[in-house]
MARSERO-261050 format. One record per residue (C-alpha): residue number from 1; x, y, z. Coordinates in pm, 1 decimal. Layout:
BEGIN
+-----+----------+----------+----------+
:   k :       xx :       yy :       zz :
+-----+----------+----------+----------+
: NUM :        X :        Y :        Z :
...
+-----+----------+----------+----------+
# end
This chain:
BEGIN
+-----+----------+----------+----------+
:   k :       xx :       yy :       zz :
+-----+----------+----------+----------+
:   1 : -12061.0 :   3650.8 :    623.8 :
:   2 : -11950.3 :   3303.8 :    585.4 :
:   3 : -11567.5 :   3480.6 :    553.0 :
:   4 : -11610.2 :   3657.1 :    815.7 :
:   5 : -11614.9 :   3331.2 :   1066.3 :
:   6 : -11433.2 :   3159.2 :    847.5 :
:   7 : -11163.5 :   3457.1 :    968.8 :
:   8 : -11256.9 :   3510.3 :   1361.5 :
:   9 : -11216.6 :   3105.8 :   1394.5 :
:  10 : -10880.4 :   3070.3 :   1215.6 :
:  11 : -10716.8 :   3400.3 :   1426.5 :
:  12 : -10830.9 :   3229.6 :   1728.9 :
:  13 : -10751.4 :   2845.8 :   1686.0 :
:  14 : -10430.0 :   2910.7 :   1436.9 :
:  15 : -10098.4 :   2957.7 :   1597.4 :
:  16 :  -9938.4 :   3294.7 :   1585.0 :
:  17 :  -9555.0 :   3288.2 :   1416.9 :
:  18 :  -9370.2 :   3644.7 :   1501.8 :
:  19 :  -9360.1 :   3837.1 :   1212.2 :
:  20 :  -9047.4 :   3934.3 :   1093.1 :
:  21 :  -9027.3 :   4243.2 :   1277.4 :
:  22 :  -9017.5 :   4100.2 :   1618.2 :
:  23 :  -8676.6 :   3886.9 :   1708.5 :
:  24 :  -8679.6 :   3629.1 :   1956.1 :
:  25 :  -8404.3 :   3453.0 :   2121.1 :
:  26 :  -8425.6 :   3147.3 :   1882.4 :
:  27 :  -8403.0 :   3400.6 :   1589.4 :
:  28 :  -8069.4 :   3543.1 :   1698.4 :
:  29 :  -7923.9 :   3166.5 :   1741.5 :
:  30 :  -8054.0 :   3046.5 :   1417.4 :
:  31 :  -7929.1 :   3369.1 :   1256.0 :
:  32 :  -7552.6 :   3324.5 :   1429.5 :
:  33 :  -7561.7 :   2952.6 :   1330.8 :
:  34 :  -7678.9 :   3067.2 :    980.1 :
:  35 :  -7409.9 :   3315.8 :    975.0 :
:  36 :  -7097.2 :   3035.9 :   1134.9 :
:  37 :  -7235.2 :   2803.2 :    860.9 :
:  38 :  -7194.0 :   3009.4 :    615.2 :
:  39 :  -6854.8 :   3147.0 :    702.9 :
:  40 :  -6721.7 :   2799.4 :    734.6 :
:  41 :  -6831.1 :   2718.4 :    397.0 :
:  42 :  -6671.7 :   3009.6 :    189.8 :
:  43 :  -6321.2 :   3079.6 :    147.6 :
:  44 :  -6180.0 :   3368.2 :    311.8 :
:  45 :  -5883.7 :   3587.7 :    277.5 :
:  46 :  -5699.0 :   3752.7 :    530.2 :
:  47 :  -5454.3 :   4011.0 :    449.6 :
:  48 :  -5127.6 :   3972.1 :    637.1 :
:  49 :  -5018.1 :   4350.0 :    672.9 :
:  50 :  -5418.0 :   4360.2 :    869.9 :
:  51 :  -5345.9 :   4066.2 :   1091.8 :
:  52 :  -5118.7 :   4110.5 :   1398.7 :
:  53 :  -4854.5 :   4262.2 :   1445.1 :
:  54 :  -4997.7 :   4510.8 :   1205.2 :
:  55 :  -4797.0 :   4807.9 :   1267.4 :
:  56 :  -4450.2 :   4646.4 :   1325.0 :
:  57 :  -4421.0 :   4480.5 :    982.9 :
:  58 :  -4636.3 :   4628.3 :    721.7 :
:  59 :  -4471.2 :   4776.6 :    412.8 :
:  60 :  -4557.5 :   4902.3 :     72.0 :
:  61 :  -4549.3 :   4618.8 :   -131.2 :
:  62 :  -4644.4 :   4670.5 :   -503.9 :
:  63 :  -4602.5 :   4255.8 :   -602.4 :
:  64 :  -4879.3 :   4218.6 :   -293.5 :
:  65 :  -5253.9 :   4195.4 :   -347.1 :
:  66 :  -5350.7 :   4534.1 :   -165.4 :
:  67 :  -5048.0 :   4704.3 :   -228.8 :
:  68 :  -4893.6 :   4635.0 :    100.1 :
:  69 :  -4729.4 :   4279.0 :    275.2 :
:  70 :  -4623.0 :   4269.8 :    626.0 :
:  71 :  -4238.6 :   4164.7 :    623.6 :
:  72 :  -4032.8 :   3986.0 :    906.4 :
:  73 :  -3764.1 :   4179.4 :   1088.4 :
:  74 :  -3423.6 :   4153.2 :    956.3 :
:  75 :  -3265.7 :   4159.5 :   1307.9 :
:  76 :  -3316.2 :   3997.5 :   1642.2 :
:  77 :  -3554.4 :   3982.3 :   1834.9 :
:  78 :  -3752.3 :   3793.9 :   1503.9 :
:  79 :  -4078.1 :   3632.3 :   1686.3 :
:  80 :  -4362.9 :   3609.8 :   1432.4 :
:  81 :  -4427.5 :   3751.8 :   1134.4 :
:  82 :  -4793.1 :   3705.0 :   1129.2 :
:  83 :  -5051.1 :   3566.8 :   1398.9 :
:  84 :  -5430.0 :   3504.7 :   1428.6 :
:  85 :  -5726.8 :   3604.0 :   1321.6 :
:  86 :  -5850.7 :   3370.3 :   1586.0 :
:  87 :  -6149.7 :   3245.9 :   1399.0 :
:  88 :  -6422.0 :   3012.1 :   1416.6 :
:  89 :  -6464.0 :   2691.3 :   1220.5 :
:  90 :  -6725.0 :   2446.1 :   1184.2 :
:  91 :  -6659.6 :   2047.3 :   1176.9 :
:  92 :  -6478.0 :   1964.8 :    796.5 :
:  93 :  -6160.9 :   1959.9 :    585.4 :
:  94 :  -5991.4 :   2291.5 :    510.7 :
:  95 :  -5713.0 :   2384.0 :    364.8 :
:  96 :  -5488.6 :   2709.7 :    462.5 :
:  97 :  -5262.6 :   2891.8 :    200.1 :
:  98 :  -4984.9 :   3109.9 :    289.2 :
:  99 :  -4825.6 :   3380.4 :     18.1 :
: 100 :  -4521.5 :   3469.2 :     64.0 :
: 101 :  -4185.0 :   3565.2 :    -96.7 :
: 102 :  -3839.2 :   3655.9 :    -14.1 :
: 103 :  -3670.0 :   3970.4 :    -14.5 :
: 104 :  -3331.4 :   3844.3 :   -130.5 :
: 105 :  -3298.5 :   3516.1 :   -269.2 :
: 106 :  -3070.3 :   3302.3 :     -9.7 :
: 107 :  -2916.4 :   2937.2 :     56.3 :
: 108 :  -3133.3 :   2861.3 :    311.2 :
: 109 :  -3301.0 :   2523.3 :    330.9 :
: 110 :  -3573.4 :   2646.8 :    444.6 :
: 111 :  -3705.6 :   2984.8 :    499.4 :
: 112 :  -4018.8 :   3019.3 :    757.0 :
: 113 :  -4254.2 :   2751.0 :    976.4 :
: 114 :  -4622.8 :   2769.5 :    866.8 :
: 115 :  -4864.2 :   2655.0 :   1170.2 :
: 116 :  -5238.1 :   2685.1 :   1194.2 :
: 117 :  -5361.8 :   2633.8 :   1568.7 :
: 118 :  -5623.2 :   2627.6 :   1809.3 :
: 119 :  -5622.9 :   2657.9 :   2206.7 :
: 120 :  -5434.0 :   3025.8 :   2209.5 :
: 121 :  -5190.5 :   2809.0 :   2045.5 :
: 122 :  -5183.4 :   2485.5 :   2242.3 :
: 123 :  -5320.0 :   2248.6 :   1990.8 :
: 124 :  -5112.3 :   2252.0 :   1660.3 :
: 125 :  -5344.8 :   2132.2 :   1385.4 :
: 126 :  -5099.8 :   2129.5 :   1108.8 :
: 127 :  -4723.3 :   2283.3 :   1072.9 :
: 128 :  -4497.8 :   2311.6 :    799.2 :
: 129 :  -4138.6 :   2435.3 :    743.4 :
: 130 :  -4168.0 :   2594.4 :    405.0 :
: 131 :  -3856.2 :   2518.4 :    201.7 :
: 132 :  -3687.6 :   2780.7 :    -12.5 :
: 133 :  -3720.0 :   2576.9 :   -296.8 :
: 134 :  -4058.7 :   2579.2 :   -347.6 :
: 135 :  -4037.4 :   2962.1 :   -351.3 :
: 136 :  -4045.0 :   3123.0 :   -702.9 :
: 137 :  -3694.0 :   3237.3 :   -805.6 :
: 138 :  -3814.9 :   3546.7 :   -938.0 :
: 139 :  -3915.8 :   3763.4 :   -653.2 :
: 140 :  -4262.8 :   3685.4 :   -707.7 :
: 141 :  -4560.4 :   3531.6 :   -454.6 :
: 142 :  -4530.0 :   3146.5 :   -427.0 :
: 143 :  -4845.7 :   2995.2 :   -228.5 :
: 144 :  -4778.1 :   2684.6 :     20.3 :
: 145 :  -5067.1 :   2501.6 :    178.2 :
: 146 :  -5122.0 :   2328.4 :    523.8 :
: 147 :  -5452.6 :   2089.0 :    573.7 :
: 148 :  -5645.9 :   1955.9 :    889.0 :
: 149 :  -6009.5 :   1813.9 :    958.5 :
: 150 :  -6210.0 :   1868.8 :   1291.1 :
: 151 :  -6450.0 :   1709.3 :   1394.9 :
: 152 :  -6566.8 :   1942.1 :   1645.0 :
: 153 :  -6609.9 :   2334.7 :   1612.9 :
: 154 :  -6270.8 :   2562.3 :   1652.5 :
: 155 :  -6323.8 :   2890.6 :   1815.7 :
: 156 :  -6025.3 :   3024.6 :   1815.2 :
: 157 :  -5801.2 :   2892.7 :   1500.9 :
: 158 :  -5510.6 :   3096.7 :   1465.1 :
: 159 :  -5233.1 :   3099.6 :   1164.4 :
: 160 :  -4880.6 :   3220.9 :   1302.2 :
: 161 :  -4571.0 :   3218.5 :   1020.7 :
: 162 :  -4219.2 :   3209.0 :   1227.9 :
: 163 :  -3942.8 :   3341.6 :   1007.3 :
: 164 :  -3615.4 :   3076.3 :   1026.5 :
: 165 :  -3273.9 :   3197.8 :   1069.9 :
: 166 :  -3183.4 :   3541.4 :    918.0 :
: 167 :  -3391.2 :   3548.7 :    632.7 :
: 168 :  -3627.6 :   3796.0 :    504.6 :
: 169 :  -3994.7 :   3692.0 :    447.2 :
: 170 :  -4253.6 :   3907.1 :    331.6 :
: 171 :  -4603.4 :   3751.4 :    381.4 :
: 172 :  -4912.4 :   3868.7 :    127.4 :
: 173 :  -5224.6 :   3692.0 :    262.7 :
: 174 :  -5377.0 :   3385.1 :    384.5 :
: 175 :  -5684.5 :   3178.4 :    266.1 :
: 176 :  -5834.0 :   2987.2 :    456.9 :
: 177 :  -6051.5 :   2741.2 :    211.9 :
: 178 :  -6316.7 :   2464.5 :    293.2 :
: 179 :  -6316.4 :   2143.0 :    142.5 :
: 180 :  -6591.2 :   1951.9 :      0.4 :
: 181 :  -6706.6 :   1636.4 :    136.5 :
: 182 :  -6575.7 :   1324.7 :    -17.8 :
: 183 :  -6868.3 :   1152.3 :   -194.8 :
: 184 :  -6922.6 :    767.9 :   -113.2 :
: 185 :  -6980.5 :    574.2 :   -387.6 :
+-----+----------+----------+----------+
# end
C-alpha cells in the first residue's frame, strides 16, 4: 500500500521528460548541433572525381584512391579543376590537403593554385600556388596542405584547385582535417 502512494504522488508532483520516442523541437537542434560538432571534429575525405565538375573531368585513374581522379583539361577554356563541397565548419584550426599529380612531368614553376573559401567564394581563407617541385618525380600522389582558423562557424567552405598555364593536373582527393587545441601551460 505504502508503494502504491509512494507511486500516485511521484507521477503527479515529478516532471515528465519525453521519452525517447517522442521528438521535440529542442531534440532536432541538439541532435543537428550534435551532428555539426561532430563533423567538425573528424577528418573527412572528399573524393575529387565526386566533387564538381564531376562529369567533365573524371577519369580512370589506377594510382588514385577509388580508382578514378578528376583531371584538368588540356586545352582552353581551363577554369577549375575541382570546386566545393560547400561545407560547414565549426570555430577551430583545420588543415586542408590536396592530392594531386601530374600527367607529364614539365618545367613549370608552378603547376595549380590551391584555395579554400567561404562566401560563394568571396572570402579567401587560405591560397597557395603549389610548386612543381614539391610534386613527386615519379608520377605518383604528392599531398600539399593549406591552414586557416575561424572563429566563427563557416557554412559554406568551399576548396577550388585552378590549373596554371598548360599543364596537366590530375587531382585524387581532399581532406579536410581538424586541429587540436593548443594546450596552455
Amino acid at each position: 500500500m505504502v508503494w502504491t502512494i509512494g507511486a500516485v504522488v511521484a507521477a503527479v508532483v515529478l516532471p515528465v521528460e519525453p521519452t525517447a520516442d517522442v521528438e521535440t523541437v529542442r531534440d532536432r537542434e541538439s541532435a543537428g548541433a550534435i551532428l555539426r560538432t561532430t563533423l567538425s571534429a573528424v577528418p573527412r575525405r572528399f573524393e575529387a572525381e565526386l566533387m564538381s565538375p564531376m562529369s567533365a573531368g573524371s577519369t580512370t585513374d589506377f594510382a588514385a584512391s577509388g580508382g578514378r581522379a578528376c583531371a584538368s583539361q588540356p586545352v582552353p577554356p581551363r577554369g577549375l579543376v575541382v570546386f566545393g563541397p560547400y561545407v560547414s565548419v565549426d570555430p577551430g584550426r583545420y588543415r586542408v590537403e590536396l592530392a594531386l599529380r601530374l600527367r607529364e612531368p614539365t618545367l613549370a614553376e608552378h603547376v595549380a593554385t590551391f584555395e579554400v573559401t567561404t562566401s560563394r567564394g568571396a572570402q579567401v581563407l587560405d591560397r597557395l600556388a603549389v610548386p612543381a617541385s614539391r610534386l613527386r618525380a615519379d608520377g605518383a600522389y604528392s599531398t600539399v596542405a593549406v591552414s586557416f582558423e575561424t572563429a566563427e562557424p563557416l557554412r559554406d567552405m568551399e576548396f577550388r584547385v585552378v590549373p596554371v598555364g598548360d599543364v596537366e593536373v590530375l587531382i585524387d582527393y581532399i581532406d579536410l582535417i581538424p586541429m587540436l587545441p593548443q594546450p596552455e601551460y
